[in-house]
FIDO-852121 format. One record per atom (N, C-alpha, C): residue number from 0; residue in one letter; x, y, z. Coordinates in Angstrom, 2 decimals. Last residue first. Example, Ala and Ser with C-alpha at 12.3 -4.5 7.8 and 13.67 -1.06 7.14 Angstrom:
2
{rec 1; S; {12.85; -2.25; 7.08}}
{rec 1; S; {13.67; -1.06; 7.14}}
{rec 1; S; {12.90; 0.03; 7.87}}
{rec 0; A; {13.19; -5.69; 7.80}}
{rec 0; A; {12.30; -4.50; 7.80}}
{rec 0; A; {13.20; -3.30; 7.80}}
//
This chain:
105
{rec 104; X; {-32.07; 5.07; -13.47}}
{rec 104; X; {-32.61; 6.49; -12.97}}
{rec 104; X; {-31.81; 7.30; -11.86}}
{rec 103; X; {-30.95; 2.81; -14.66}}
{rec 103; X; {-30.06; 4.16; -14.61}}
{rec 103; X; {-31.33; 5.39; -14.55}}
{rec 102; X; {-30.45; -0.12; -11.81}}
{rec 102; X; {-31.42; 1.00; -12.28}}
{rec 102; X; {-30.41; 2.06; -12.75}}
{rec 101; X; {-30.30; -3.61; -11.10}}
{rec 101; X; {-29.27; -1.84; -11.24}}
{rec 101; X; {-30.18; -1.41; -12.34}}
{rec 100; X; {-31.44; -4.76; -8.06}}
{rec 100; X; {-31.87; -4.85; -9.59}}
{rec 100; X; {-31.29; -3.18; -9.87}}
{rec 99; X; {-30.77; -7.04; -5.58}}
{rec 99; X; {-31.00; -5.53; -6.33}}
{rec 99; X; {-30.79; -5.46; -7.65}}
{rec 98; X; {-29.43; -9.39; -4.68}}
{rec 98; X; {-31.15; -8.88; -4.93}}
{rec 98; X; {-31.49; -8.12; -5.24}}
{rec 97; X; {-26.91; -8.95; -4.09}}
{rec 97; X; {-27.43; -9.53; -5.51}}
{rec 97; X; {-29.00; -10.12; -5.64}}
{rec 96; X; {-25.89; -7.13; -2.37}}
{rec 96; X; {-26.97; -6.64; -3.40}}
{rec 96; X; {-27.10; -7.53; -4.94}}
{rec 95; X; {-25.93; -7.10; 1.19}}
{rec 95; X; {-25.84; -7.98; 0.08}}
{rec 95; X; {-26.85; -7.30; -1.23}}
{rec 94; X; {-23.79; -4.64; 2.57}}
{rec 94; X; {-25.31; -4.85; 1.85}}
{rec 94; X; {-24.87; -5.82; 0.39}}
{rec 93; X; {-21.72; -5.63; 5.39}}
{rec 93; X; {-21.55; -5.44; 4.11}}
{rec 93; X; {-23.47; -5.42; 3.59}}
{rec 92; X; {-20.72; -5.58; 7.66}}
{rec 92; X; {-22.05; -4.56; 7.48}}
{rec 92; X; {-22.27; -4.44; 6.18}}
{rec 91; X; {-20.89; -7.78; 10.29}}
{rec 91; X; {-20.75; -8.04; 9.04}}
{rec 91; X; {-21.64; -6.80; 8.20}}
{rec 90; X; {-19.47; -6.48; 13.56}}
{rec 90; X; {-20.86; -6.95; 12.84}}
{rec 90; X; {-20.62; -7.07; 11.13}}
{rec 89; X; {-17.46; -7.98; 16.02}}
{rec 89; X; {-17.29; -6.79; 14.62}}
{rec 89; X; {-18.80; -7.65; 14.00}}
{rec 88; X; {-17.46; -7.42; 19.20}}
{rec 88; X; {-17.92; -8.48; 17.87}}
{rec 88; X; {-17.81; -7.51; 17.08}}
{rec 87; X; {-15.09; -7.20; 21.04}}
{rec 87; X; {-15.69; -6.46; 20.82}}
{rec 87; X; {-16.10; -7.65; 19.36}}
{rec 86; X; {-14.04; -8.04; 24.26}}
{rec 86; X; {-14.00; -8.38; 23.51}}
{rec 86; X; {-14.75; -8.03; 22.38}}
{rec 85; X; {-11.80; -6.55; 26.89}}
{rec 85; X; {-13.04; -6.70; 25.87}}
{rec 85; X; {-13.18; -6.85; 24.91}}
{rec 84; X; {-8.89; -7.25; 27.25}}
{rec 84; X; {-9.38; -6.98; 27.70}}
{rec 84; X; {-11.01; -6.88; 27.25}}
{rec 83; X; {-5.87; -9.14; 29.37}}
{rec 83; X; {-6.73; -8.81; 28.39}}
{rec 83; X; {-7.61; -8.25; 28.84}}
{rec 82; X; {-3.93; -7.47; 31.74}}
{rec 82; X; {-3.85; -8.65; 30.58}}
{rec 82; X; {-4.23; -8.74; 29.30}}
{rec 81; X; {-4.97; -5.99; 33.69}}
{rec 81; X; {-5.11; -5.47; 32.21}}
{rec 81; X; {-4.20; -6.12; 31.30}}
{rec 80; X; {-6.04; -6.77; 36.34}}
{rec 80; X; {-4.75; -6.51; 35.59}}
{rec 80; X; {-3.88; -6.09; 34.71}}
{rec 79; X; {-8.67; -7.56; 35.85}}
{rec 79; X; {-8.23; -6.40; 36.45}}
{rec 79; X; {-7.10; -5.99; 36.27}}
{rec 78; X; {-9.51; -8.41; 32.23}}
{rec 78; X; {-8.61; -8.65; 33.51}}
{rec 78; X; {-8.38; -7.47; 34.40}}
{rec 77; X; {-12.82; -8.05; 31.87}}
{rec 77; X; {-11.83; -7.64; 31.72}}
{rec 77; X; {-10.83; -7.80; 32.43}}
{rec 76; X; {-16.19; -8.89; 29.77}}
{rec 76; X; {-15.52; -8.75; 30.94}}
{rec 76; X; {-13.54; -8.22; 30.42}}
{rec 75; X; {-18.15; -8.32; 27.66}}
{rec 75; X; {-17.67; -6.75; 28.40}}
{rec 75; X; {-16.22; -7.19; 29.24}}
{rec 74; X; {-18.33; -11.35; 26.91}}
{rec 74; X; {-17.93; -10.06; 26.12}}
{rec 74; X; {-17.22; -8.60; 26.98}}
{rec 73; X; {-17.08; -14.40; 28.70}}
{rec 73; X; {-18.25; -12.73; 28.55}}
{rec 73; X; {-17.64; -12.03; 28.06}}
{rec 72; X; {-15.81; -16.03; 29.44}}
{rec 72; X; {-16.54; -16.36; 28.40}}
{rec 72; X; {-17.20; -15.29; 28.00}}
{rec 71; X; {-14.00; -15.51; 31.48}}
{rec 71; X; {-13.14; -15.16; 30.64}}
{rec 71; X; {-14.44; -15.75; 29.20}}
{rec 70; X; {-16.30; -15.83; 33.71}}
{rec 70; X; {-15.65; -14.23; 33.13}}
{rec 70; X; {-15.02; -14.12; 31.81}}
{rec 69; X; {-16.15; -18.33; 33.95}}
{rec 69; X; {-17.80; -17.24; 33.59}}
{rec 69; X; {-17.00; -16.02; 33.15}}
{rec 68; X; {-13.82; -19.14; 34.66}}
{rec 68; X; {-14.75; -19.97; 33.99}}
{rec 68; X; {-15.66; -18.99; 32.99}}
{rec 67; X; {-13.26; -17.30; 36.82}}
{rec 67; X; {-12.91; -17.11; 35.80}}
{rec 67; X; {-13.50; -18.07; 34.76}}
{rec 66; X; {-15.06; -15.96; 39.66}}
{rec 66; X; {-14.77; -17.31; 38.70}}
{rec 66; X; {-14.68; -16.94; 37.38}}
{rec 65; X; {-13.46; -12.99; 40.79}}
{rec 65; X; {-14.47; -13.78; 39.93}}
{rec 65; X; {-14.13; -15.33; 39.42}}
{rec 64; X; {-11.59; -12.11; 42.22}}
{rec 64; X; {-12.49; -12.61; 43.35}}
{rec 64; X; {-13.43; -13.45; 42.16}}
{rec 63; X; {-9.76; -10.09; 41.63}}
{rec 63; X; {-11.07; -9.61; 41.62}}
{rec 63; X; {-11.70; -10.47; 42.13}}
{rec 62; X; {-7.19; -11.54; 42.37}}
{rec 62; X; {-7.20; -9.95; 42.26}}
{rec 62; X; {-8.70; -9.51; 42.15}}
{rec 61; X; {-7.31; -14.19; 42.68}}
{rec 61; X; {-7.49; -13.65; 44.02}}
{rec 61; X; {-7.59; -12.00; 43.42}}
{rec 60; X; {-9.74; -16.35; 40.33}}
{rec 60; X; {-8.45; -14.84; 40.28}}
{rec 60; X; {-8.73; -13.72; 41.55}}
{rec 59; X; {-10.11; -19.47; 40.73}}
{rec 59; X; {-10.74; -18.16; 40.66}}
{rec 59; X; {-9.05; -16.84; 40.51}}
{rec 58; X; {-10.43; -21.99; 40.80}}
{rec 58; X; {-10.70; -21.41; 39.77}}
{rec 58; X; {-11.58; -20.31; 39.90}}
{rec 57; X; {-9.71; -22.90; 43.16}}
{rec 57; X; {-11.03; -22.54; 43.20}}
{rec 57; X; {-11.42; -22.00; 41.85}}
{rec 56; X; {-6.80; -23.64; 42.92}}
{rec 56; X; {-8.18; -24.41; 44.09}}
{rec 56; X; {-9.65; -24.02; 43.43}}
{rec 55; X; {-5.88; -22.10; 41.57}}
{rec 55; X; {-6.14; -23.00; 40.90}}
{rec 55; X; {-7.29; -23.91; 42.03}}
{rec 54; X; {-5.96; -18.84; 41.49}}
{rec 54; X; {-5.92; -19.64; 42.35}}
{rec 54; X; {-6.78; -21.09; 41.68}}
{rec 53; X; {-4.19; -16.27; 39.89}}
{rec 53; X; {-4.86; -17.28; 39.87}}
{rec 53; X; {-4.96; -18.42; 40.88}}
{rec 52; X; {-1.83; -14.33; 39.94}}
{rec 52; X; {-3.30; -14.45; 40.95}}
{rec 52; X; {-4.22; -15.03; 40.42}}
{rec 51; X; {-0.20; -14.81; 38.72}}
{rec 51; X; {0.19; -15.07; 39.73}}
{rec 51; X; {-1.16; -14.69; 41.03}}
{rec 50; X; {-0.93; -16.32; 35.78}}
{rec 50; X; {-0.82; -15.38; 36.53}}
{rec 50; X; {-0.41; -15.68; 37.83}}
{rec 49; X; {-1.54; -18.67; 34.47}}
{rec 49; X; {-0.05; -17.93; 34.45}}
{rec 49; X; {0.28; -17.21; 34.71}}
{rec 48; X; {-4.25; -18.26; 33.99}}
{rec 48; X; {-3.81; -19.69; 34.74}}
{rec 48; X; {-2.15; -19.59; 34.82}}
{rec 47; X; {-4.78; -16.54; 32.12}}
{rec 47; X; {-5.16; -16.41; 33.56}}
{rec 47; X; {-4.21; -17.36; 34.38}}
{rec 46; X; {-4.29; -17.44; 29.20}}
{rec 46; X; {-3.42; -15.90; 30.35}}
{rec 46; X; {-3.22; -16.03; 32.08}}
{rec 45; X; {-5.65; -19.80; 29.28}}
{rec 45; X; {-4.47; -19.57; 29.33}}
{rec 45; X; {-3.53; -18.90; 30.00}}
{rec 44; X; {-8.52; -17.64; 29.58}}
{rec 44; X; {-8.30; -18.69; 30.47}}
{rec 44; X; {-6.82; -19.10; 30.53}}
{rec 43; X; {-7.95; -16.42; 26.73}}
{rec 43; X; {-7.72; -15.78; 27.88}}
{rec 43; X; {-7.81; -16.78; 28.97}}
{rec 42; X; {-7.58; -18.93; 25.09}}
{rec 42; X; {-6.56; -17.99; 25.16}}
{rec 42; X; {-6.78; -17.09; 26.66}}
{rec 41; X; {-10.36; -19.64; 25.55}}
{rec 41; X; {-9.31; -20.30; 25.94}}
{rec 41; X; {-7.92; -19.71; 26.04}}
{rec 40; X; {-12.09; -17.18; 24.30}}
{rec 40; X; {-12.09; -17.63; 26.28}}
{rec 40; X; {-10.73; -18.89; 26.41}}
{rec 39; X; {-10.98; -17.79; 22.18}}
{rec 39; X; {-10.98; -16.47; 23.00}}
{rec 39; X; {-11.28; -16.97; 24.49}}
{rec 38; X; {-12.11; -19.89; 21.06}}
{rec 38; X; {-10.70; -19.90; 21.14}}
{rec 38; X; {-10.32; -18.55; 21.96}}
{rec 37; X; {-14.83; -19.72; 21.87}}
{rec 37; X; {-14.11; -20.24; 22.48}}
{rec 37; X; {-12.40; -20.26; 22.24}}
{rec 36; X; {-16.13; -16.16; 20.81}}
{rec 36; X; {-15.47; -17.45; 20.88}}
{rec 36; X; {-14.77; -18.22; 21.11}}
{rec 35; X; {-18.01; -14.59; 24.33}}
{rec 35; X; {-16.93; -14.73; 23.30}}
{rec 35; X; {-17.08; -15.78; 22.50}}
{rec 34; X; {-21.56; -14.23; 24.14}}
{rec 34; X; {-20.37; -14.63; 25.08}}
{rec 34; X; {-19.39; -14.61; 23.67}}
{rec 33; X; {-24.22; -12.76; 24.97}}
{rec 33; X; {-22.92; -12.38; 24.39}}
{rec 33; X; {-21.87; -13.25; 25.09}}
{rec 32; X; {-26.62; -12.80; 26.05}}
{rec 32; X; {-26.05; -14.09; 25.24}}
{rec 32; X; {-25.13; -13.84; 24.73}}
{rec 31; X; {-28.05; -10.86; 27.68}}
{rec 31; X; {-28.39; -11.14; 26.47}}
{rec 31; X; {-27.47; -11.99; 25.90}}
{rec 30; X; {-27.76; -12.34; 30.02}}
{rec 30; X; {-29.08; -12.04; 29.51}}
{rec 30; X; {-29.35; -11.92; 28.34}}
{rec 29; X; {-24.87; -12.12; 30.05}}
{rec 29; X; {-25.49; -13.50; 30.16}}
{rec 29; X; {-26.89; -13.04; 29.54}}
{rec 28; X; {-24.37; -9.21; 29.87}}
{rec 28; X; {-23.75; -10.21; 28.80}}
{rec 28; X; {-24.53; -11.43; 28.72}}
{rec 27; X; {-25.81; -8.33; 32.03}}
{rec 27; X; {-26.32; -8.13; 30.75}}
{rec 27; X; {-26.09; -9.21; 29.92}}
{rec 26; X; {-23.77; -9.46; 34.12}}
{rec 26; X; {-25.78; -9.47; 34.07}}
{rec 26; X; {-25.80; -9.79; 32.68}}
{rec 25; X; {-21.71; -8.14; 33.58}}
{rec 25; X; {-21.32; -9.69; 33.25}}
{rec 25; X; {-22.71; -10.22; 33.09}}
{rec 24; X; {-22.49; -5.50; 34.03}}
{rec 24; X; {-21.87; -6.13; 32.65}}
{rec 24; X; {-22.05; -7.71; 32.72}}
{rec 23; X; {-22.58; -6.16; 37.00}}
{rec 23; X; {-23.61; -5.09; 36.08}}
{rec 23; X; {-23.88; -5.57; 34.79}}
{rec 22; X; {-20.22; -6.33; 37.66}}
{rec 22; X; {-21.19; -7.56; 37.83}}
{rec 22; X; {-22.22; -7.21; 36.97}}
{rec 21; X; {-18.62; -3.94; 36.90}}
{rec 21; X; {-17.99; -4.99; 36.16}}
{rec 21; X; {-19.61; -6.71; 37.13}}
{rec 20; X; {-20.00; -2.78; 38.93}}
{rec 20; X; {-20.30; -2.12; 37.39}}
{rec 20; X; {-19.55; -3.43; 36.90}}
{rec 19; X; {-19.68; -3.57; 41.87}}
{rec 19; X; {-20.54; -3.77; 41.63}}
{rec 19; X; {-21.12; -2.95; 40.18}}
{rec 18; X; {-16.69; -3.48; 41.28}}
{rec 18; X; {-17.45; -4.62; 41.41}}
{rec 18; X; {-18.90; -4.72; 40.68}}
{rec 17; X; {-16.44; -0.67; 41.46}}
{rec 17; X; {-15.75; -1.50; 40.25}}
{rec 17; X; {-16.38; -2.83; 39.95}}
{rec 16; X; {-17.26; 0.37; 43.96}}
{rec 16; X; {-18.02; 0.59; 42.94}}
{rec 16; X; {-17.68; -0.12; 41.59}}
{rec 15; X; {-16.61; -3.30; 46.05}}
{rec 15; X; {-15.98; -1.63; 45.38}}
{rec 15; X; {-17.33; -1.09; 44.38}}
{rec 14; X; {-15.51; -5.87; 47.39}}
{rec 14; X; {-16.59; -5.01; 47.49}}
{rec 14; X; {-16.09; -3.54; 46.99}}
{rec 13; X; {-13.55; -9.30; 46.36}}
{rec 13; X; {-13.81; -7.45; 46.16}}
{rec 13; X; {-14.90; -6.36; 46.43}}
{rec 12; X; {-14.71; -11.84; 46.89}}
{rec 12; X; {-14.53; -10.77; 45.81}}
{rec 12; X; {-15.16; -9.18; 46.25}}
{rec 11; X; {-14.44; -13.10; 49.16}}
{rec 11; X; {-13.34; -13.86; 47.89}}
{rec 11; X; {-13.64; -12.56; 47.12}}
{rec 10; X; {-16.65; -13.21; 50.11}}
{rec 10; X; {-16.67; -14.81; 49.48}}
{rec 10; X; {-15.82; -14.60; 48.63}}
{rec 9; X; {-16.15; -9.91; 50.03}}
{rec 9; X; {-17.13; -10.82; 50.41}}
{rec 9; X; {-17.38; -11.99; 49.57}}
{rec 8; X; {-13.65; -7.84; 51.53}}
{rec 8; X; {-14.17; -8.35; 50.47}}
{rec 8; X; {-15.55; -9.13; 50.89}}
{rec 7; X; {-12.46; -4.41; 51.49}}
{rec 7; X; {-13.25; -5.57; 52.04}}
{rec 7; X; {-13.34; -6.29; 50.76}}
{rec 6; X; {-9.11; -3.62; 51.16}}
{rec 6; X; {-10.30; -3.50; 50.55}}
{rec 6; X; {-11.15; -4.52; 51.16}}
{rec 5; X; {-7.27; -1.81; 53.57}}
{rec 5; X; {-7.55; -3.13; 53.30}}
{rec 5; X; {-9.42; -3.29; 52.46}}
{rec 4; X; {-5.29; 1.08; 53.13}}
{rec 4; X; {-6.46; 0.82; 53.36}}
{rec 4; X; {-6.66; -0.89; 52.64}}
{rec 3; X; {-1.81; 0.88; 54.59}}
{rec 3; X; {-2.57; 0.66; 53.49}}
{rec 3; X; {-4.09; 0.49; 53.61}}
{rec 2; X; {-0.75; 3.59; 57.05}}
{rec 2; X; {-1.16; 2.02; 56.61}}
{rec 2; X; {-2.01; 2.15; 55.25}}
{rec 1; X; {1.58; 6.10; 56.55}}
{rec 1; X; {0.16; 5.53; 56.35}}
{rec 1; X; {-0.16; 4.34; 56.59}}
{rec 0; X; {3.35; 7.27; 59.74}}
{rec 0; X; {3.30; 6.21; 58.76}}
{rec 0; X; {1.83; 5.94; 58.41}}
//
């Protein structure tokens, strides 16, 4: 009979190479200021809080260990669960051209 390998954890979250690339992301996001819009972190906060690994004591999600507060506000982040998942900004790429002057060269 296998036993199941027991993932360590530390304060609740997960020690893995998954960890330490999904903390990687959450760095950046804060550094550089990507956070979702709030109707997006509330919808996903929603999701969360109807999971069955949400732990309302600590506002946290026993499956990865992150305070969801901070997670469900960050662009890269992602339910381990695959609930939801990144949030991607669409950039406005339109060229404003009513500063351009129409030329028939």
């Amino acid at each position: 009979m296998k036993l199941k390998r027991i993932q360590p954890k530390i304060m609740g979250v997960p020690v893995s190479i998954e960890t330490a690339k999904s903390l990687t992301a959450a760095s950046k996001d804060i550094f550089m200021r990507r956070f979702v819009p709030k109707d997006v972190k509330k919808i996903r906060m929603d999701i969360c809080k109807q999971c069955p690994s949400w732990s309302e004591r600590f506002n946290r999600c026993t499956e990865c260990g992150c305070q969801m507060k901070v997670k469900a506000a960050l662009t890269s982040s992602e339910c381990p669960l695959k609930k939801w998942g990144r949030h991607l900004h669409v950039r406005d790429t339109r060229i404003d051209t009513s500063e351009h002057k129409e030329t028939t060269e």
